[in-house]
C-alpha positions, -999 to +999 in steps of 0.1 A: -866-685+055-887-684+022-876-651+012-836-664+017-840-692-004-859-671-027-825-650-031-803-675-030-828-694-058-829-658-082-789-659-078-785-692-092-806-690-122-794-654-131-759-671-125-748-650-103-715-660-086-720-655-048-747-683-041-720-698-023-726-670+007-761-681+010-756-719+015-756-734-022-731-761-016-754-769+019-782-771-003-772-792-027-750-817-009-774-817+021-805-809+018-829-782+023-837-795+062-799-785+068-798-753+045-827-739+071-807-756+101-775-738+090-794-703+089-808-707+123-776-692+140-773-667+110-786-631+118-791-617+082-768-599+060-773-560+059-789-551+022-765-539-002-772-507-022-754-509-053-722-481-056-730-456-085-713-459-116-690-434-131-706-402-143-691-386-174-679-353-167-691-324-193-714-325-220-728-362-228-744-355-266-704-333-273-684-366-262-714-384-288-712-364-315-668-366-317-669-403-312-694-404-341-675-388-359-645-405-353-662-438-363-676-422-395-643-407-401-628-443-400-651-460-419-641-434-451-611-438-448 
């Protein structure tokens, strides 16, 4: 129980936008005696790993250097 109001405690202050899956509005308009009632029933949420993000295909310092150079080449102009 600590360790779920723990997350759902992290979410709110990093502002994240799903403490409403963990019982926020419960907490708040109820109390924390019936946030821990309402997770009695509740068999925990599997853990998320994060999906990777986009990889850039080819060279990484090529696609640096042209937009570099594109910026540079703006800012003469």
């Amino acid at each position: 129980m600590a360790d779920r109001y723990e997350d759902l405690r992290r979410r709110v202050l990093y502002g994240e936008p799903d403490g409403h899956r963990l019982g926020l509005a419960v907490l708040l308009r109820q109390g924390v005696a019936a946030w821990m009632q309402a997770w009695d029933g509740i068999s925990p949420a599997p853990a998320r790993t994060p999906a990777p993000g986009p990889q850039p295909d080819g060279d990484v310092q090529t696609m640096v250097a042209v937009l570099a150079s594109m910026a540079l080449a703006c800012r003469r102009a």
